[in-house]
N, C-alpha and C positions, 0 to 999 in steps of 0.2 A: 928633430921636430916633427918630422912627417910622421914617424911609430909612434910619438905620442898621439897627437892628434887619433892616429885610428885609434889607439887603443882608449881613447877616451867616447870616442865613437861606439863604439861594441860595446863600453859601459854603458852609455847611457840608451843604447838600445834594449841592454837585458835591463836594464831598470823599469823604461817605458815599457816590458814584455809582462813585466808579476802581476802586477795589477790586472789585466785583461785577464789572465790565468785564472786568478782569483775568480774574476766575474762570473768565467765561465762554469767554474765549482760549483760557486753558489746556485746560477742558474741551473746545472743538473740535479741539482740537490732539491732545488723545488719543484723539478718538473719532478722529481724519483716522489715527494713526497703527494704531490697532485695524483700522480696514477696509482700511488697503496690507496688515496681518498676514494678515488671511482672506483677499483677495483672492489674493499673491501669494506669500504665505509657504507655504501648506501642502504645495506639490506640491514642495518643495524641501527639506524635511527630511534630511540626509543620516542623519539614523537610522533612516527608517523602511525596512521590508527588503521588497527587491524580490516580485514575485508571482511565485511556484514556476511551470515549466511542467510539464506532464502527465506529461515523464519524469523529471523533476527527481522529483515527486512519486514516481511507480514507485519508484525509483530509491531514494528513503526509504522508502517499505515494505517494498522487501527489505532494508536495514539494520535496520531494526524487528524486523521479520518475524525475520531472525538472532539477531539480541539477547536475543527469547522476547518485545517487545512489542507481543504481537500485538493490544490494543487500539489502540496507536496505528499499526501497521501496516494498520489496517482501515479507519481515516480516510484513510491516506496514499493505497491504492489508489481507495477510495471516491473521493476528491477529484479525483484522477485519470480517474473516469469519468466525469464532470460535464462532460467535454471532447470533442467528436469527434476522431478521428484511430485512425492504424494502433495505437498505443498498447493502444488500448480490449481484446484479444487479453490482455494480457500484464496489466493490472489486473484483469480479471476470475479470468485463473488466480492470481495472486497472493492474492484473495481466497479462492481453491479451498486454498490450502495453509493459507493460515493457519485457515478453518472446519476443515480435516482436522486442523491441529494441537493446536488447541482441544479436539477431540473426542479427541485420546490423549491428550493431559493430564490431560483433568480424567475419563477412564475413555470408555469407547466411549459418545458419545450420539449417539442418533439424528437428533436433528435438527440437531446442528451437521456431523453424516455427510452429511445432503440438503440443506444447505445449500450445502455444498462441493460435491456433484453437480451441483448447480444452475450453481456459480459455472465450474465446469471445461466443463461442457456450453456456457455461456454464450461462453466464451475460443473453444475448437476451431469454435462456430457463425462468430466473430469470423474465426478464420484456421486451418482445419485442419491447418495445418501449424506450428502450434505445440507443440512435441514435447512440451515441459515440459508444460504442462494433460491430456495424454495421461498423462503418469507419473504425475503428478497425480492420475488419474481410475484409472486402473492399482492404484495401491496404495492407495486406498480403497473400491475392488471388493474386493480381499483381503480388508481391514480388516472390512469388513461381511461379505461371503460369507453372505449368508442362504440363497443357493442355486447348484449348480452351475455357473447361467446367470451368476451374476456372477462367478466365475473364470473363464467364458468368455468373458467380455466383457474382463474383466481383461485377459490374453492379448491380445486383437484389440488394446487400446489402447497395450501395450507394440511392437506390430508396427507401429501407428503414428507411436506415437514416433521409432522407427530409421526410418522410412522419412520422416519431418518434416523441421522444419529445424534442424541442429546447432546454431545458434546458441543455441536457448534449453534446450540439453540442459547437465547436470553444474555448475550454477549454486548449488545446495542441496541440503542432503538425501541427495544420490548425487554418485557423483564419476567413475563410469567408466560404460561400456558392458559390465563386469560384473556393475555393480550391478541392470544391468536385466535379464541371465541370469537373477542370482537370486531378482530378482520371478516371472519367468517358472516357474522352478525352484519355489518358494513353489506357485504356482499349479498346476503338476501334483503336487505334494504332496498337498494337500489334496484334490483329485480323485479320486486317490488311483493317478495314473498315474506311477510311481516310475522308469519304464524315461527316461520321457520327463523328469524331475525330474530324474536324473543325467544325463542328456545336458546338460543346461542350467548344472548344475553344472563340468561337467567346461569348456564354453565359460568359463566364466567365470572359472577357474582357467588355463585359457591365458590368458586375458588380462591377468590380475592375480594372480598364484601363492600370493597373502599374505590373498586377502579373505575379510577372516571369518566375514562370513556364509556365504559360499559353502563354509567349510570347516565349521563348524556345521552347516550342513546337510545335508553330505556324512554327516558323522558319526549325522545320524538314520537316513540311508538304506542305514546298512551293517548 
């Protein structure tokens, strides 16, 4: 009776033992499978979306920036300067429009005005021959006009513009080489040199016969 007994003992110990075995299989089996997952899975995601380049980025701030969303236009360029390259020019004016648009929207503020100076100054130090950051800087010399010297400054940076590179001209905002007449025109306005305000008018009328600021202004100055 006694060697039964064990030996019915030791059966049902290997009985009670497979199962557990089993477990533990399975359990290496998912943990083998968890680590191929981190291992080789993640870089292979077909959903996860590629990393924007620096123009890609630009490229979404000025859609932003059109739209009116110019907070998220401000990351778009921002993101974009995080980057070296020729780019850096054309994200930093980028920022220049959108602080100057900010500041006519929500009424003239001052310091999203110097902020945008900052940001324009920053673009032209980049590549002076970046026209757009010039107009940029141009028609928020206007905008502010605390004193004569900054419609003269004004002036000088529209003179820069035409003399820049066209590529970054008539993109927003303005659409001709009229329209910069009539910054110009604006600016002997308020100077208060009228002889010289109609001449800039009248250029800008040969070149576009329809534009209405240009005709608007005409109309103050008769």
């Amino acid at each position: 009776m006694k060697t039964t007994l064990q030996i019915k003992n030791r059966k049902s110990r290997i009985t009670c033992a497979l199962p557990i075995s089993r477990i533990l299989h399975i359990a290496s089996c998912i943990l083998y499978l968890v680590f191929c997952i981190l291992c080789f899975g993640c870089g292979t995601d077909p959903e996860e979306e590629p990393i924007a380049t620096p123009e890609e980025d630009i490229q979404s701030g000025w859609e932003e920036y059109d739209s009116g969303k110019y907070g998220v236009a401000v990351q778009s360029f921002e993101k974009a300067i995080t980057s070296d390259g020729d780019h850096l020019a054309d994200a930093y004016n980028g920022l220049g429009w959108v602080y100057l648009s900010f500041s006519r929207s929500a009424g003239i503020n001052q310091k999203n005005l110097a902020t945008a100076l900052d940001k324009f100054q920053e673009a032209v130090a980049f590549d002076n021959a970046n026209a757009d950051a010039w107009v940029g800087q141009a028609g928020l010399l206007l905008v502010r006009r605390d004193s004569q010297d900054d419609l003269r400054q004004a002036l000088e940076a529209v003179d820069k513009a035409l003399k820049g590179n066209n590529e970054y001209l008539y993109r927003h905002d303005y659409n001709s080489q009229a329209d910069l007449h009539v910054l110009k025109a604006q600016c002997y306005y308020y100077l208060g040199e009228l002889d010289e305000a109609q001449n800039q008018v009248n250029s800008a009328l040969d070149i576009e016969k329809h534009n209405s600021a240009a005709l608007a202004l005409e109309k103050l100055l008769r």
